[in-house]
N, C-alpha and C positions, 0 to 999 in steps of 0.2 A: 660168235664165239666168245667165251667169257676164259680171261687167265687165272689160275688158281697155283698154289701150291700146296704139292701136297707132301705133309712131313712126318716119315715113317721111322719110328725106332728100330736100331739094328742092334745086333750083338754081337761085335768083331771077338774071333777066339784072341785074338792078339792087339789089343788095339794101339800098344807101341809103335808097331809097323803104319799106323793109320796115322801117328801122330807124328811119326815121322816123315812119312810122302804129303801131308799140311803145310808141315814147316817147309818141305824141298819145292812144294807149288809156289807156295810166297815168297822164298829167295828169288826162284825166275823170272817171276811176273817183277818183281823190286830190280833184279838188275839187266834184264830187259829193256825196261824204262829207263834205267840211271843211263845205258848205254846209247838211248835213244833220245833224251834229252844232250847226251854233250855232243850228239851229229844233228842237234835242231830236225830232225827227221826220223821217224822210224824205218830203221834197214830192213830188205830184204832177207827172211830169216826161215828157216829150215829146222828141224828137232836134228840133220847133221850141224849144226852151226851149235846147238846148244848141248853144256856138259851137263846132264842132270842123268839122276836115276830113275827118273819119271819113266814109266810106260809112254811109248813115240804115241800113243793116241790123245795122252792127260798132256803130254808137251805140246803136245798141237794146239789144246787146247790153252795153257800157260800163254802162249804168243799171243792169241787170238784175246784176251785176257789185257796182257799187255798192254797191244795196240788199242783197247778202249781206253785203259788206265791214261795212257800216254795222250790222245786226244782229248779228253777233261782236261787234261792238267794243263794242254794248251790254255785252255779257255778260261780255266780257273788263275793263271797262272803260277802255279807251281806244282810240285810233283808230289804227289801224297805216298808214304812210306805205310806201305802193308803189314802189317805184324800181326792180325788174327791167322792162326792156321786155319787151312781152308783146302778142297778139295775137289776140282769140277771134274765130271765126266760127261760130255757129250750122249745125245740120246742113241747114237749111233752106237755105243761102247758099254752099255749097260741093260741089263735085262732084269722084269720084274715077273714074278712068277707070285702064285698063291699065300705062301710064307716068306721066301727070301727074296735079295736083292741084290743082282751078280751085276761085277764088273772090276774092270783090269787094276793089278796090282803090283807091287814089286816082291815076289818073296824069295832069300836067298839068291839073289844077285838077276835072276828070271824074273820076266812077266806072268803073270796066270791069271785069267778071270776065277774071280773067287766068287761063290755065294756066302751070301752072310744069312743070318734067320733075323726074320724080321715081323715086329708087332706092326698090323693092321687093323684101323676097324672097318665096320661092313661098306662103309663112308668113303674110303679109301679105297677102297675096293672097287666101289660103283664108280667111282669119279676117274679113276683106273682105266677100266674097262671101256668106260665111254671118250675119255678125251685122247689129243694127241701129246706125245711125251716132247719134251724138250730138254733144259738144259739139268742137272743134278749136281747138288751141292752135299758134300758130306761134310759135317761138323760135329766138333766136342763140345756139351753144354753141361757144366756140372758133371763130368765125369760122365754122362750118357752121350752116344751117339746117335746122329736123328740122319736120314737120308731124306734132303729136300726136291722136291722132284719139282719141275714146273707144267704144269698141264694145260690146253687148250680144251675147252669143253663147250660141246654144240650148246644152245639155249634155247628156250621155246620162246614163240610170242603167244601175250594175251592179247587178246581182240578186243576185252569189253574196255568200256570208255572210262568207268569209275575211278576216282583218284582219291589217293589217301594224302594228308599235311601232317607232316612229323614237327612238334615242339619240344628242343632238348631243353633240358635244364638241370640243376642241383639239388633241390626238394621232389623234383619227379623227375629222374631219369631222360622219361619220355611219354608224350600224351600224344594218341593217336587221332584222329579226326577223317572220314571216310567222305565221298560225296553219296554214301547211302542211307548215311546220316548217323553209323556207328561212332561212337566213342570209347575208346579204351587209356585206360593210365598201364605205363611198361615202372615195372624196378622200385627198391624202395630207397627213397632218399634216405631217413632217418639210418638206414641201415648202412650203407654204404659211407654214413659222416662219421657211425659209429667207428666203423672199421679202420678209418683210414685214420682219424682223431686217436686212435690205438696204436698203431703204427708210428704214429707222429711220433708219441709219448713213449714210446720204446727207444726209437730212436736217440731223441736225446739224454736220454739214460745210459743208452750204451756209448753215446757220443763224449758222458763226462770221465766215463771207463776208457777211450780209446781203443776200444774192441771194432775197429774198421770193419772186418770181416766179417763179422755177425752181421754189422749192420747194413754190406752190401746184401748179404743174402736177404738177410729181411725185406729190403728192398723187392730182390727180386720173388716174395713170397706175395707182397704186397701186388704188385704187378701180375704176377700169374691173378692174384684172386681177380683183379678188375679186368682182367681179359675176357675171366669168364663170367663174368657178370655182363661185359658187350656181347659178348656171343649169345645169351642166354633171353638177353633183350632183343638182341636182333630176329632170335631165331622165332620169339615169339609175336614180334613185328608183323615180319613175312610170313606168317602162317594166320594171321588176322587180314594182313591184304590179301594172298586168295582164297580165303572164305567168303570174303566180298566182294570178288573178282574182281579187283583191283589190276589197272595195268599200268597206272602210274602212280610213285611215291615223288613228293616233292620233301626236299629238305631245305632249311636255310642255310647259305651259304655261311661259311665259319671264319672267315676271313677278319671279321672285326668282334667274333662273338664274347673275347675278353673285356671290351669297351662297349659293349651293347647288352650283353647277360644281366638280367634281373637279380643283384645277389648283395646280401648287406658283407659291413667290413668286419665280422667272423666267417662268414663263408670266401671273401675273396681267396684264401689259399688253395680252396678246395676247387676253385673256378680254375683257377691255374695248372692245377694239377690232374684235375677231370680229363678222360681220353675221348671228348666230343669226335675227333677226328677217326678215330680208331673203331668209336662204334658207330659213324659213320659208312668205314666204308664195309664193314661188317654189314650191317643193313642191303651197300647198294650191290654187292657179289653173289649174295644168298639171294637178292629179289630177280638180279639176273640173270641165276639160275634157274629162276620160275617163270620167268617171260617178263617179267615186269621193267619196266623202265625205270630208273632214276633219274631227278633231274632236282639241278638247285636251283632257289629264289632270293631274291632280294628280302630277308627279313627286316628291312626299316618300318616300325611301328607296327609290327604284326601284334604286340603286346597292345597296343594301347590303340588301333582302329578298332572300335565297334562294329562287328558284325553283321549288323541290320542298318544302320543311319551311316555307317563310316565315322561319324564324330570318333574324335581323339580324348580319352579320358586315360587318367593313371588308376592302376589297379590298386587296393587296398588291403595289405594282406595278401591273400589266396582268392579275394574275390573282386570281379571286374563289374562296374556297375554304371550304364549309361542313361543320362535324361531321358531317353526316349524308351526306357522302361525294360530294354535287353539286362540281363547281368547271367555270371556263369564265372567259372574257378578257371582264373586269369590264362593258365597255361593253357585248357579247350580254346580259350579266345585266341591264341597266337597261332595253333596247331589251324582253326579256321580258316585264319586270313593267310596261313603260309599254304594252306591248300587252294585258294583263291587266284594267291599271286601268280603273274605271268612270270616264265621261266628267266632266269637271271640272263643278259646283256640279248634276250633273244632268243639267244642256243641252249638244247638241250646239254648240260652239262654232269660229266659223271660225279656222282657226290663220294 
């Protein structure tokens, strides 16, 4: 089973009332805890024990909410104060149907399951129909509201044995390497330095304005566009590994990849800021929908082992060139040996 979430736009006729039972969720869950911190213990607690206008199903849920909050905070020690409004409804308390997305509400002083109308696409739909529902989150982003649903969805297995080695980087994205002997380059560097080198330079233009607001949102303009530029990489990833029937991808593990990334000191900001992570696990969700397995390696020297001899040579440029007569465009050379590599500490690990 693979966890997904799937996040549907709705169109509340009222959405005062939505942003109102957000804010009355995160008071409970906040003085729930405040109350459960000064008894060293969380009490024995009932939706009678608590005064909220919540629906007794969305309060049941606020406890339950709570009592996680209040265990972290054990552990973290201290108690973290909630302030994003926020919305759960248990899967037992919510129904999804073709267009809309019904569940309990407070209207005029009553409970009522409402439907709301709701944008899906076909994507959502499938993923819908096939998985199991779990927990739903409603929230305000920019003035729209999305309903996040959590889904369990079966996954196939692939049987063939061929395995694909992923090399990210800055000037290519990503370079694919097959044991079929395919090779693919994903994304274009030049474009994506452009974009973000634009952004930069916006920013601090409107930073000597003090136009804060603009430049959050830019920000998050910014950010939408590289999401979809991972997904768009990933998507074409995964659809190169099963044309080759691929059933395993190895990626290198990203743990150290800011101190081990190939990248001069004009590109270091951009290494920084790069969402290696993000379009990793973009990659291992969508391969996991396909049967395919993820699993991470040790990339120490996958840049600089030769292929063929193992010797250790540094790449020049874009190109990697050994004594013993192999050479080839440095990143195919990492994507090789990280398809080579034995799975990191042993275990198959989710990337």
């Amino acid at each position: 089973m693979q966890a997904l979430t799937v996040k549907i736009r709705i169109f509340p006729a009222q959405p005062d009332i939505l942003r109102h039972l957000g804010k009355e969720y995160i008071r409970v869950v906040n003085l729930l805890t405040e109350q459960a911190e000064q008894l060293s213990s969380f009490p024995k607690t009932t939706t009678k024990n608590v005064e909220t206008i919540l629906p007794s199903a969305v309060c049941n849920q606020s406890i339950r909410d709570a009592k996680s909050v209040f265990r972290k905070s054990k552990k973290l020690g201290g108690r973290p104060i909630l302030k994003k409004p926020v919305y759960f409804v248990n899967n037992q308390n919510y129904t999804v149907s073709e267009n809309t997305v019904a569940f309990p509400i407070v209207v005029d002083g009553k409970t009522k399951k409402t439907a709301f109308r709701a944008a899906m696409t076909s994507r959502d739909r499938e993923l819908l129909s096939k998985g199991k529902f779990g927990l739903m989150r409603i929230i305000e982003k920019s003035g729209k509201w999305y309903a996040q649903i959590s889904v369990e969805v079966p996954t196939s297995v692939t049987i063939n044995k061929n395995v694909m080695g992923i090399d990210l980087g800055l000037k290519v994205p990503a370079v694919a390497v097959t044991s079929t002997g395919k090779t693919c380059f994903f994304g274009k560097g030049r474009q994506n330095k452009y974009i973000r080198r634009k952004h930069q330079q916006r920013r601090r233009k409107l930073g000597k304005l003090k136009k804060l607001s603009t430049i959050r949102r830019l920000g998050n303009k910014e950010q939408r566009w590289m999401k979809d530029q991972n997904h768009k990489i990933s998507r074409q990833i995964v659809n190169t590994a099963i044309q080759e029937g691929v059933s395993i991808i190895k990626l290198e593990r990203l743990e150290n990849i800011r101190k081990t990334a190939r990248t001069s000191r004009k590109n270091a900001k951009n290494l920084h800021s790069w969402t290696f992570y993000q379009l990793q696990q973009f990659i291992s969700y969508k391969a996991n929908l396909a049967g395919i397995q993820v699993v991470e390696v040790n990339p120490a020297y996958t840049s600089q082992s030769c292929p063929a001899c193992r010797e250790k040579n540094k790449a020049k440029d874009r190109m990697y060139e050994c004594s013993c007569g192999f050479h080839g465009h440095r990143d195919r050379v990492g994507a090789i040996n990280i398809m080579r590599q034995p799975v990191a500490d042993g275990n198959s690990l989710s990337a």
